[in-house]
Backbone as JSON, one array per atom type, in Angstrom:
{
  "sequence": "XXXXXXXXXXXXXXXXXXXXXXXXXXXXXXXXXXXXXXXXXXXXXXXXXXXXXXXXXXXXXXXXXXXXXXXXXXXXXXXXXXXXXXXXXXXXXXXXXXXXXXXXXXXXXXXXXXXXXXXXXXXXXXXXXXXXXXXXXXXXXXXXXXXXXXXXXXXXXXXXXXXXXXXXXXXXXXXXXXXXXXXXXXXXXXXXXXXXXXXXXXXXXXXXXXXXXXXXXXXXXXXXXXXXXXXXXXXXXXXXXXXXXXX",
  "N": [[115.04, 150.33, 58.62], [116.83, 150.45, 60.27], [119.04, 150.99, 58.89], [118.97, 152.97, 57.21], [119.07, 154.91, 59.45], [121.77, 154.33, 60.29], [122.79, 155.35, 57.89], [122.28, 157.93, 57.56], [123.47, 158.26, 59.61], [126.45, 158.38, 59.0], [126.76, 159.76, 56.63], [126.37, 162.35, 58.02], [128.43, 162.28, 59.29], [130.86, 162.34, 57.62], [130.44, 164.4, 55.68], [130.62, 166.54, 57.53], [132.3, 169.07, 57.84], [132.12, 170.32, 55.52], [129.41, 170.41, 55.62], [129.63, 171.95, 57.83], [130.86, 174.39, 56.97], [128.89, 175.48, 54.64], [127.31, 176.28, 56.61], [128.01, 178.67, 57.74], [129.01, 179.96, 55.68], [126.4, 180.6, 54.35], [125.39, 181.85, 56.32], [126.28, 184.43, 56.09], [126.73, 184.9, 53.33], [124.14, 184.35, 51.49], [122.41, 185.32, 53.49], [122.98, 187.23, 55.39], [123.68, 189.28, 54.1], [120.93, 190.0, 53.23], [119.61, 190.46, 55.18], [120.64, 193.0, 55.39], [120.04, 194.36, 53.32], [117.32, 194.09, 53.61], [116.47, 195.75, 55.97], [118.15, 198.15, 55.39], [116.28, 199.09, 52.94], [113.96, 199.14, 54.52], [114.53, 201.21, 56.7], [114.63, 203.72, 54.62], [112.4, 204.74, 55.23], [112.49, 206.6, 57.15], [113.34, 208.63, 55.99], [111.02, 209.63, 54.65], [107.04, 209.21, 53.25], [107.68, 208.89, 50.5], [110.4, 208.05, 49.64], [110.49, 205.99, 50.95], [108.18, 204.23, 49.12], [109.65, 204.51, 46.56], [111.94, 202.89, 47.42], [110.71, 200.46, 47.3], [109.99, 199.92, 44.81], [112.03, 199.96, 43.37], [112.83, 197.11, 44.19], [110.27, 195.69, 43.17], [111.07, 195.66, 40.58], [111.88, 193.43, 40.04], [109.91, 191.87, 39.98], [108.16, 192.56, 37.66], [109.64, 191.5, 35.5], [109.03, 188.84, 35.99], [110.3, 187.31, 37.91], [110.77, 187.83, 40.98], [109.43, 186.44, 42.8], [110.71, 183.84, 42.46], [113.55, 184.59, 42.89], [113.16, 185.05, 45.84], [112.34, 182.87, 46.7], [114.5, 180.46, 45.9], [117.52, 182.06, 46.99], [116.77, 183.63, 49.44], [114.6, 182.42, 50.91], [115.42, 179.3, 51.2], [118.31, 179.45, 51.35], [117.7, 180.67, 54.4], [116.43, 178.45, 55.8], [118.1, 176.73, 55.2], [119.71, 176.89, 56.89], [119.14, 177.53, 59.14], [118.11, 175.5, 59.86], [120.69, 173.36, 60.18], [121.87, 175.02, 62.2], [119.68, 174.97, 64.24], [120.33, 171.69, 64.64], [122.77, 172.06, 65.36], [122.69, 173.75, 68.07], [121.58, 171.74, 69.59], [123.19, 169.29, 69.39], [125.3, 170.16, 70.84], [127.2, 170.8, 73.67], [126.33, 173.69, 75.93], [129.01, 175.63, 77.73], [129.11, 178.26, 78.76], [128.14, 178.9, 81.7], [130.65, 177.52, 82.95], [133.07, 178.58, 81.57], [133.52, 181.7, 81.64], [134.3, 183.61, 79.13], [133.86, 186.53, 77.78], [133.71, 185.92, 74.61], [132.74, 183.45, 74.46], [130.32, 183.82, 75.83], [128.99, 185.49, 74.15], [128.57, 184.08, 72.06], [126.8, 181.7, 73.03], [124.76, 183.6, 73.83], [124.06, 184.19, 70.78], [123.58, 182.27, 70.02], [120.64, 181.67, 71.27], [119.31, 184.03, 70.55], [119.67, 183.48, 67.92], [117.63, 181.27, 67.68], [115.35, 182.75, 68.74], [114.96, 184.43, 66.39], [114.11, 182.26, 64.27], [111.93, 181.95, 64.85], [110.96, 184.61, 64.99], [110.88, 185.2, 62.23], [108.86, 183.49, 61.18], [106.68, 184.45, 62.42], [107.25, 187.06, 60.88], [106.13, 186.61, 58.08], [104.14, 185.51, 58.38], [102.47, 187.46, 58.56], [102.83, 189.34, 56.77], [103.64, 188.45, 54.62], [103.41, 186.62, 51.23], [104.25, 183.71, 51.64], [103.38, 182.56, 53.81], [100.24, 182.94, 53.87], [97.55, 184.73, 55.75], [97.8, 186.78, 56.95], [98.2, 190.73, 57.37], [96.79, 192.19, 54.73], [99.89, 193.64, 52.14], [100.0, 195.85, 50.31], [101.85, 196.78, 47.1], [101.76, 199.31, 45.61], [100.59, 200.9, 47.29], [102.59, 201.52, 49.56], [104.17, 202.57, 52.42], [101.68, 203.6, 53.32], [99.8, 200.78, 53.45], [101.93, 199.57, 55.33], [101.94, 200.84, 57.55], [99.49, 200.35, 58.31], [99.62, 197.49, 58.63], [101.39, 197.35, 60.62], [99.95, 198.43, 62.96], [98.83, 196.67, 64.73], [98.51, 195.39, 68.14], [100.49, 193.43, 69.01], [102.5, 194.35, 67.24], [104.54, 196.06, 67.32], [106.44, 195.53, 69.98], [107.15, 192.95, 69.13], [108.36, 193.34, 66.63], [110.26, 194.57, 67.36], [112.03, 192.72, 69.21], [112.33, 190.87, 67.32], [114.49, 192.16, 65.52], [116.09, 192.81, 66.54], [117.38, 190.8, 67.79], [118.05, 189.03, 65.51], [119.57, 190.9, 64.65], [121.46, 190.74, 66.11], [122.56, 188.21, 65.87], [123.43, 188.06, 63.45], [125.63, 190.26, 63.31], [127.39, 188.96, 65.86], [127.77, 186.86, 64.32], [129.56, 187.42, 61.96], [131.77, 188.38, 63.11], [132.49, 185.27, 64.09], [132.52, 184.26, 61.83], [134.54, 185.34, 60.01], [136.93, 184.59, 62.26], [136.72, 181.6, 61.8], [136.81, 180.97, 58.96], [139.59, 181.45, 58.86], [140.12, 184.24, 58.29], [140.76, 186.48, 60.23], [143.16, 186.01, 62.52], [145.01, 186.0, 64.89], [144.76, 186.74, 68.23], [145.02, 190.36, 67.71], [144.03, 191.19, 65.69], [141.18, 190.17, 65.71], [140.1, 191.42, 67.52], [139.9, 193.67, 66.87], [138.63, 193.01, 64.88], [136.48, 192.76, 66.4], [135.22, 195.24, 66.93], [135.02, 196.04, 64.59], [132.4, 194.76, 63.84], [130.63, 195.01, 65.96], [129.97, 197.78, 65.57], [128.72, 197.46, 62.97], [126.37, 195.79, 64.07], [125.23, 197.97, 65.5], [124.73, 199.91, 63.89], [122.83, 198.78, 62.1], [121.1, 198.25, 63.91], [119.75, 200.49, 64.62], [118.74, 201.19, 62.33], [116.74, 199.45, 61.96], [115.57, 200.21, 64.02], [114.88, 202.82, 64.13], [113.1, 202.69, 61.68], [110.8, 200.92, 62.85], [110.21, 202.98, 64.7], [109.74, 205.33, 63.28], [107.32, 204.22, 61.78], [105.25, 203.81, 63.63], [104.93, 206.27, 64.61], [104.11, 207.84, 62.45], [101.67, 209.66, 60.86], [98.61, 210.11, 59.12], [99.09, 212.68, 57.68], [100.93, 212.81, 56.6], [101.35, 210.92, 54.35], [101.74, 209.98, 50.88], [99.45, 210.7, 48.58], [97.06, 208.71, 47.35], [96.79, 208.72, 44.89], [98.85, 209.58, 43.53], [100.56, 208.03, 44.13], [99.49, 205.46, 43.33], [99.79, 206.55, 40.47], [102.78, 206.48, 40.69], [103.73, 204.01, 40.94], [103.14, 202.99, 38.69], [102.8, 200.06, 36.47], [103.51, 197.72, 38.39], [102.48, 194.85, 39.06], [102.18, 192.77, 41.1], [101.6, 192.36, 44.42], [103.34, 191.92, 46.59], [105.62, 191.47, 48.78], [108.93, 191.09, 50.02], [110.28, 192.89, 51.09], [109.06, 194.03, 53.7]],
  "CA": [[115.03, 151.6, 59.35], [118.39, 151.08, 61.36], [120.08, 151.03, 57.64], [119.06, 154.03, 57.2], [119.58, 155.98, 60.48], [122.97, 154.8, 59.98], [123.77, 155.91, 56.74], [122.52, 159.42, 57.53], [125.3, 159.1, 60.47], [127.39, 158.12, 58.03], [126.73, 161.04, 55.41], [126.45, 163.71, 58.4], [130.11, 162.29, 59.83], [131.31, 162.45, 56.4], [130.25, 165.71, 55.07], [130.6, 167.84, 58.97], [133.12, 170.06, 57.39], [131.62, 170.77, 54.25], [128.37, 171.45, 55.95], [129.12, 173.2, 58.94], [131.31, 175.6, 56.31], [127.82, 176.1, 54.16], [126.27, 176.96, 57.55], [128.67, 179.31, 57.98], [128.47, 181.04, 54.49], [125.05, 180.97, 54.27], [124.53, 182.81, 57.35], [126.42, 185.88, 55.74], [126.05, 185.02, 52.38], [122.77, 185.63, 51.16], [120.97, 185.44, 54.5], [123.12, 188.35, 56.19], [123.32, 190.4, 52.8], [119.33, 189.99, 52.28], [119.14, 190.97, 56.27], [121.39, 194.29, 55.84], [119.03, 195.14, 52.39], [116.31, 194.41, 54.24], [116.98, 196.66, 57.34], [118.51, 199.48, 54.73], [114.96, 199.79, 52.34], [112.99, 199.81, 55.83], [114.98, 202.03, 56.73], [113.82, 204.64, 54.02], [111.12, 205.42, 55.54], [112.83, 207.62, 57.91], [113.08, 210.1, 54.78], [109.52, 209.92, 54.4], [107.06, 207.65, 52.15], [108.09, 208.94, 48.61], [111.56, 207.76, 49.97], [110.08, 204.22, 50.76], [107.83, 203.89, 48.14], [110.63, 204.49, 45.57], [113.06, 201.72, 47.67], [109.97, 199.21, 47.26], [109.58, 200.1, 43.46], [113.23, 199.2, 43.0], [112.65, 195.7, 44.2], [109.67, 195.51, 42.93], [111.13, 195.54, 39.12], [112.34, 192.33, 39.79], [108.68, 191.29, 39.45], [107.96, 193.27, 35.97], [110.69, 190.76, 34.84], [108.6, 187.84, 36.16], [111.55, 186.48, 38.7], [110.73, 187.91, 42.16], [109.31, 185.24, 43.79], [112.02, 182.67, 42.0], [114.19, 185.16, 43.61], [112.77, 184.97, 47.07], [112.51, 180.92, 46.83], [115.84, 180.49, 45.73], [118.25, 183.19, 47.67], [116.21, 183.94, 50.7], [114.14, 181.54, 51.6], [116.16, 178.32, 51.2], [119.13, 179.24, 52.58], [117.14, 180.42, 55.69], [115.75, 177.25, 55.9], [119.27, 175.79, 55.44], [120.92, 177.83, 57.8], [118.33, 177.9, 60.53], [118.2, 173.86, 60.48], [121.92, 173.28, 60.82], [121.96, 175.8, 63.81], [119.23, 173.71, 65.14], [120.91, 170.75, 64.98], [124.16, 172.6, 65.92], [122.36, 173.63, 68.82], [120.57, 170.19, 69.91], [123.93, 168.63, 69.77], [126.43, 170.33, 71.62], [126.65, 171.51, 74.93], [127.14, 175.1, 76.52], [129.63, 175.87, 78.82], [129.0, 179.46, 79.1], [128.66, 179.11, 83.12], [131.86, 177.13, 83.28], [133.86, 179.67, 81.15], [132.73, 183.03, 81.49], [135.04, 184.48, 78.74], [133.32, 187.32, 76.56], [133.37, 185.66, 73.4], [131.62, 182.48, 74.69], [128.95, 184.36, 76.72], [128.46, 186.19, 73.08], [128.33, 182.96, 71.18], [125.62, 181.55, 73.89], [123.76, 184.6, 73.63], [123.95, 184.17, 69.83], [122.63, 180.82, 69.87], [119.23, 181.85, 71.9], [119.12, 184.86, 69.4], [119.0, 182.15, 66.49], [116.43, 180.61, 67.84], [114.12, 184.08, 68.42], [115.27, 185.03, 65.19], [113.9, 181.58, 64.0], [110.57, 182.16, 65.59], [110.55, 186.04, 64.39], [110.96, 184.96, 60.83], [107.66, 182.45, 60.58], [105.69, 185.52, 62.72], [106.91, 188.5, 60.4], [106.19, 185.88, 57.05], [102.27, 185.4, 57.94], [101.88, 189.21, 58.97], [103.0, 190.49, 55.03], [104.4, 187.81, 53.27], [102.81, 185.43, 50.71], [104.16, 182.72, 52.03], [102.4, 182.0, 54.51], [98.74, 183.42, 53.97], [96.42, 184.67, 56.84], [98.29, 187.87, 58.38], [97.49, 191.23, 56.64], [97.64, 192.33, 52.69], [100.18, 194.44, 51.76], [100.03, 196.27, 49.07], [103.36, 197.59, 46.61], [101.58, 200.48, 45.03], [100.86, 202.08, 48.64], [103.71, 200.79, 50.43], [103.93, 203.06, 53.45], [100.01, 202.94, 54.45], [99.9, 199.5, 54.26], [102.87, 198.93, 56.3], [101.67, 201.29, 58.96], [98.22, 199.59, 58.89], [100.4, 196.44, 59.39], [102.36, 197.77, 62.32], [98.96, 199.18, 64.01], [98.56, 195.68, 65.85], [98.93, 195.84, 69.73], [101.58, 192.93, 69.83], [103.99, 194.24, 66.26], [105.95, 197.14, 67.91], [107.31, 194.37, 71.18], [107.33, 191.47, 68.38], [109.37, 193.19, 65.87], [111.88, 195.43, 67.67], [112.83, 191.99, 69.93], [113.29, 190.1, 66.56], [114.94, 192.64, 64.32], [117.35, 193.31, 67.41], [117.92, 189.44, 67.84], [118.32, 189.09, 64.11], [120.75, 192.05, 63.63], [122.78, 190.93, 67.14], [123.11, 187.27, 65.59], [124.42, 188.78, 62.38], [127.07, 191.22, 63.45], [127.96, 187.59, 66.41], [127.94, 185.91, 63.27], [130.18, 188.23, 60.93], [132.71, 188.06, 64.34], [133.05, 183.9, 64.16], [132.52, 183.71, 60.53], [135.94, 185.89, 59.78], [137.4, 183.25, 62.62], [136.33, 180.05, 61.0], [137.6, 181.01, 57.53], [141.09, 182.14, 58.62], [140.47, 185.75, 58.01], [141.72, 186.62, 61.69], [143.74, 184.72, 63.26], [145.66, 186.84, 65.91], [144.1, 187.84, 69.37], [144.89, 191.94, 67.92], [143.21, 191.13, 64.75], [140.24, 189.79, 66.24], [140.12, 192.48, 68.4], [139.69, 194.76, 65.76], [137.05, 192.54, 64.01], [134.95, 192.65, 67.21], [134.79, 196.55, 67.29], [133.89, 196.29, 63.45], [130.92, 193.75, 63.96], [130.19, 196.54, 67.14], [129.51, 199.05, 64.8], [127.6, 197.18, 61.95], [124.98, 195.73, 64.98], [124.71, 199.22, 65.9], [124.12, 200.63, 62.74], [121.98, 197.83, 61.6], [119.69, 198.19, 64.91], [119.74, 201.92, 64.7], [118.02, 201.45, 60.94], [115.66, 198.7, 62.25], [114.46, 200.51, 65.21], [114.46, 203.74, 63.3], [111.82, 202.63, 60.63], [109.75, 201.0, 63.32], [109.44, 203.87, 65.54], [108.6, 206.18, 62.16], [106.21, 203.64, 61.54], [104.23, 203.78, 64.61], [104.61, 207.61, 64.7], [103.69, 208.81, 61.14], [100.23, 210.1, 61.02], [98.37, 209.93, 57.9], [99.01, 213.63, 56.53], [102.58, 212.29, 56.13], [101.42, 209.98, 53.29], [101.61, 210.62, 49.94], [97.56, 210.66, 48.54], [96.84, 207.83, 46.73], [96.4, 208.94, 43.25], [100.13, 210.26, 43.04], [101.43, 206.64, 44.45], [99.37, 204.86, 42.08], [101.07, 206.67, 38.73], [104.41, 206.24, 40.67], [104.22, 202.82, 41.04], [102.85, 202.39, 37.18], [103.81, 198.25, 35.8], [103.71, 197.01, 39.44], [101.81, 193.64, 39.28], [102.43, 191.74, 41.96], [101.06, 193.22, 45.67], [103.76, 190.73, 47.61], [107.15, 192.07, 48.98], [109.67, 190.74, 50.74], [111.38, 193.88, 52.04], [109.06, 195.12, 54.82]],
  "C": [[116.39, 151.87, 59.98], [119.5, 151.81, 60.13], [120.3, 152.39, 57.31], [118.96, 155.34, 58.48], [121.37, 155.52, 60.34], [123.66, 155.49, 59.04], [123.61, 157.65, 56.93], [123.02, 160.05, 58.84], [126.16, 159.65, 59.94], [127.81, 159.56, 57.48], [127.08, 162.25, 56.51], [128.23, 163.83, 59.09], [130.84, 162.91, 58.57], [131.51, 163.34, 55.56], [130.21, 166.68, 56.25], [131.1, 169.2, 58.52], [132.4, 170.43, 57.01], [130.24, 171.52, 54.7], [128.22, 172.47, 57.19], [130.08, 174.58, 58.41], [129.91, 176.38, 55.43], [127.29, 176.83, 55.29], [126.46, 178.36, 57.57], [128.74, 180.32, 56.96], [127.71, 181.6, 54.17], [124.79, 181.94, 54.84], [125.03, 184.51, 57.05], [126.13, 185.9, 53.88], [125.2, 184.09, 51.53], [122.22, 185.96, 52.17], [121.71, 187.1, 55.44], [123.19, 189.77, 55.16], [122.16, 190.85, 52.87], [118.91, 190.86, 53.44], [119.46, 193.3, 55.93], [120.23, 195.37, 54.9], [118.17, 195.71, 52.76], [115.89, 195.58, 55.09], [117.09, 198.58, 56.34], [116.98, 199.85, 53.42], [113.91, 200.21, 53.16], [113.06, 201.3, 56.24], [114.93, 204.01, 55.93], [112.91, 205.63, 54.43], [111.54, 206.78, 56.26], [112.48, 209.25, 57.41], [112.15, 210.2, 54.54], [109.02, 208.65, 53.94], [107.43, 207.8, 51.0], [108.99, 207.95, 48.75], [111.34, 206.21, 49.84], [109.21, 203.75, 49.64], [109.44, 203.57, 46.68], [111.8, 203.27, 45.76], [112.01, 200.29, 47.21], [110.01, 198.97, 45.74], [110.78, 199.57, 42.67], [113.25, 197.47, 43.16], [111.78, 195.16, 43.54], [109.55, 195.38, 40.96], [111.25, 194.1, 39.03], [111.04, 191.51, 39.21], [107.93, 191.38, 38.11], [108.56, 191.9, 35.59], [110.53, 189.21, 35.36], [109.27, 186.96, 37.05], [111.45, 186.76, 39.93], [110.08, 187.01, 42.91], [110.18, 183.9, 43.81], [112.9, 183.19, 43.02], [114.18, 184.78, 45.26], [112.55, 183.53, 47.82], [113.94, 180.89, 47.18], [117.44, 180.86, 46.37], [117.51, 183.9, 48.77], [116.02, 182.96, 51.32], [114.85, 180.0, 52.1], [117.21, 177.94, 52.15], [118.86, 180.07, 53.81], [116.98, 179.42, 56.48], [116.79, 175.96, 56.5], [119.9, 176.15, 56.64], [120.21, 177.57, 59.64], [118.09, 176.44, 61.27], [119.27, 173.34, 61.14], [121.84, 173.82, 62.16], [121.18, 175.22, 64.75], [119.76, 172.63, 65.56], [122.51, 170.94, 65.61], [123.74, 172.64, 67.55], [121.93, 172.49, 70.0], [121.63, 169.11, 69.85], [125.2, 168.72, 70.45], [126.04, 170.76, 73.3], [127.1, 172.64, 75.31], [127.83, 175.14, 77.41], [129.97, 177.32, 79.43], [129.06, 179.77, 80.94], [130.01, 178.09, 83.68], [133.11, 177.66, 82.54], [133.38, 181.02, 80.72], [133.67, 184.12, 81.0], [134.16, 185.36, 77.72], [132.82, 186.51, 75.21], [132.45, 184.03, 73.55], [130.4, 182.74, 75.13], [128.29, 184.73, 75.27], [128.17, 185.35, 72.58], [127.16, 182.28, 71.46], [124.69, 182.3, 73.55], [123.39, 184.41, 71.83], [123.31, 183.24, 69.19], [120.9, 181.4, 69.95], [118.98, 183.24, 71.05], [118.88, 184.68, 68.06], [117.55, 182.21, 66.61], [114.9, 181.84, 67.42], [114.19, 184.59, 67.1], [114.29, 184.18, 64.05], [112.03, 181.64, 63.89], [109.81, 183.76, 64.88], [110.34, 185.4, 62.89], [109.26, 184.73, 60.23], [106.58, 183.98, 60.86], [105.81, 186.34, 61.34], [106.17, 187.98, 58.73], [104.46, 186.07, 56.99], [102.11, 186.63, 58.45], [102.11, 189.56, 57.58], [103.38, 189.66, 54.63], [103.26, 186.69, 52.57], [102.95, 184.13, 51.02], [103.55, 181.71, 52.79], [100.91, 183.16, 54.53], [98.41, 183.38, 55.33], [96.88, 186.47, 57.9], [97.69, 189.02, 57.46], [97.95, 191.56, 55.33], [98.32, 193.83, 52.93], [100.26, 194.91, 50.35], [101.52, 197.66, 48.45], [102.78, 199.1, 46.31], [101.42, 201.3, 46.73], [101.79, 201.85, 49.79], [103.78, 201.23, 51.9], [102.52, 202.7, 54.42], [99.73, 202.2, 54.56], [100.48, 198.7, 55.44], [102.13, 199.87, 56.99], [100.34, 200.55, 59.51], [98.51, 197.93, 59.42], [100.72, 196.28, 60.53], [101.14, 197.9, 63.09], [98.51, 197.86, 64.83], [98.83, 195.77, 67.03], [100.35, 195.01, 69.66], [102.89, 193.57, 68.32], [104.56, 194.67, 67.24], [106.81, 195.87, 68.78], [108.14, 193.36, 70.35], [108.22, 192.04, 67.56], [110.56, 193.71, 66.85], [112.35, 194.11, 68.6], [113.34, 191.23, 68.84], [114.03, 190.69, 66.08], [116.43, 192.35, 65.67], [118.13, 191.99, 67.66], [118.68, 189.02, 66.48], [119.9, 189.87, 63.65], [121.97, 191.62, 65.03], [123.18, 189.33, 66.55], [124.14, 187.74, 64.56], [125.53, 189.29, 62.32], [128.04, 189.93, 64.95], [128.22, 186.96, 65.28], [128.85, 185.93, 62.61], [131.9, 187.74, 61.98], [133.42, 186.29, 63.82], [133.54, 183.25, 63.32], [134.26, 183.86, 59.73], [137.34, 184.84, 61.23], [138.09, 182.15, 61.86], [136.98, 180.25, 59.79], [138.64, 181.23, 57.36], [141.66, 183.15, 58.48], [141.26, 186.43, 59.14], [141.68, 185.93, 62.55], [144.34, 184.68, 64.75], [144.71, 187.32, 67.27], [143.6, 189.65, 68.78], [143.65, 192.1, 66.61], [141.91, 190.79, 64.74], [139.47, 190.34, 67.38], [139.14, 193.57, 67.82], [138.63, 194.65, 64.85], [136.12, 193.01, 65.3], [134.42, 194.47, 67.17], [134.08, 196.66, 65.49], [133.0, 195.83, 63.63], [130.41, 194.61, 64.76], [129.24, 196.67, 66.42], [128.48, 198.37, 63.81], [126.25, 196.57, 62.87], [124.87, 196.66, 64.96], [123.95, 199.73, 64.97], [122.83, 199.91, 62.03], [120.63, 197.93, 62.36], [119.39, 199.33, 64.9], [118.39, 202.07, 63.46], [116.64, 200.51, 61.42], [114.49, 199.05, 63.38], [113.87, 201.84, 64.96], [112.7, 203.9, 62.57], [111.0, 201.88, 61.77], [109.03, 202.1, 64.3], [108.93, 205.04, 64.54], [107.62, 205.45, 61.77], [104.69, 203.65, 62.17], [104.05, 205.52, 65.28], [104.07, 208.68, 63.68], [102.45, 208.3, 61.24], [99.79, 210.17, 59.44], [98.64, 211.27, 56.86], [100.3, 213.52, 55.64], [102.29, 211.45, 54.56], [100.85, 210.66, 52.1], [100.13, 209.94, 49.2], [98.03, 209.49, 47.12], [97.02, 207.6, 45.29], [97.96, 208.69, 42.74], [100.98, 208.64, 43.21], [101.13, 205.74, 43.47], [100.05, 204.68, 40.75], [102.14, 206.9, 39.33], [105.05, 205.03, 40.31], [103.24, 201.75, 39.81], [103.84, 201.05, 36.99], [104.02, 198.1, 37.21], [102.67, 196.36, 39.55], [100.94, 193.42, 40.43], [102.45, 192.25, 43.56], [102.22, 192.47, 46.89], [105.02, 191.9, 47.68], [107.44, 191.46, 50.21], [110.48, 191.01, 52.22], [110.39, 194.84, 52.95], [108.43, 194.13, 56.18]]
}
């Protein structure tokens, strides 16, 4: 037993770099890509449900073609998994000094941490509410995409539960985008880093704007809004597979 708690000192001394650069990739690419997708097909809805139906129907080829859940293993889920452990253990072994240097970009980094975490926590919730993965929350269905999701949303605790994760989610992301361009060398300069933080700004903004968007059309569209059943059906002709990723 000791043999092996040392060796996987060993391996984690040994490989630190290497993996706290995957952490670091991961967390923008696929997991902050998959987030922005995510956020931007929700987002749809705004324009109505044709609008969202038609963004679901696009993803939903991947399944025609027998690969969307490979997909969703593979390039979602995984490096979530990967990403969200590291940060754990990132977390669980350093220490904060946020009240002994109270410079902006540490307070943000702090805050970015405990935004992991909820983010961590949001994930498993929004997974057994619509996703296959975890069974038991409710069925959604691709062919009516909209009225399912609203019959989704109609729980007392979604509205609180998502808009604190999406907003945790989308403020790690655009903290993330900030440290990530850091860490890799991209800016290096105080002015240049300056200039990243007002871009990262703007993509939280825009990112929470789309996320809080589609939940407040969610919990405000009334049923005459939805397109009648029949017409969704022969839209969403050759759609299998009742699972999706993206809501």
């Amino acid at each position: 037993m000791a043999d092996v708690t040392a060796d996987t000192v060993v391996f984690t001394e040994r490989y630190h770099f290497l993996i706290r650069r995957l952490h670091s990739l991961s967390g923008i690419i696929p997991v902050g890509v998959f987030l922005c997708i995510h956020l931007s097909v929700n987002a749809s809805i705004m324009t109505g449900p044709r609008s969202f139906q038609f963004a679901v129907d696009q993803i939903h080829k991947l399944n025609n073609m027998g690969i969307l859940k490979a997909v969703e293993v593979l390039f979602i889920l995984i490096p979530i998994v990967f990403h969200a452990i590291v940060g754990v253990v990132i977390w669980l072994t350093s220490e904060p000094n946020m009240m002994r240097y109270r410079y902006g970009a540490n307070i943000r980094y702090t805050f970015q941490r405990w935004a992991g975490l909820i983010t961590i926590a949001f994930i498993l919730v929004h997974m057994w509410h619509v996703h296959w993965i975890i069974p038991g929350g409710v069925e959604f269905d691709a062919h009516a995409a909209a009225e399912t999701t609203i019959g989704a949303m109609n729980r007392w605790w979604a509205a609180p539960v998502y808009a604190i994760g999406v907003l945790c989610a989308v403020y790690h992301l655009a903290n993330g985008v900030w440290t990530f361009l850091i860490t890799w060398g991209i800016t290096i300069g105080p002015e240049s880093q300056r200039r990243s933080g007002y871009v990262c700004a703007v993509i939280g903004v825009v990112l929470g704007l789309f996320g809080m968007g589609s939940l407040i059309t969610l919990k405000t569209m009334d049923d005459s809004m939805l397109t009648p059943a029949a017409e969704v059906e022969g839209h969403t002709a050759g759609l299998v597979d009742g699972s999706n990723p993206y809501v």
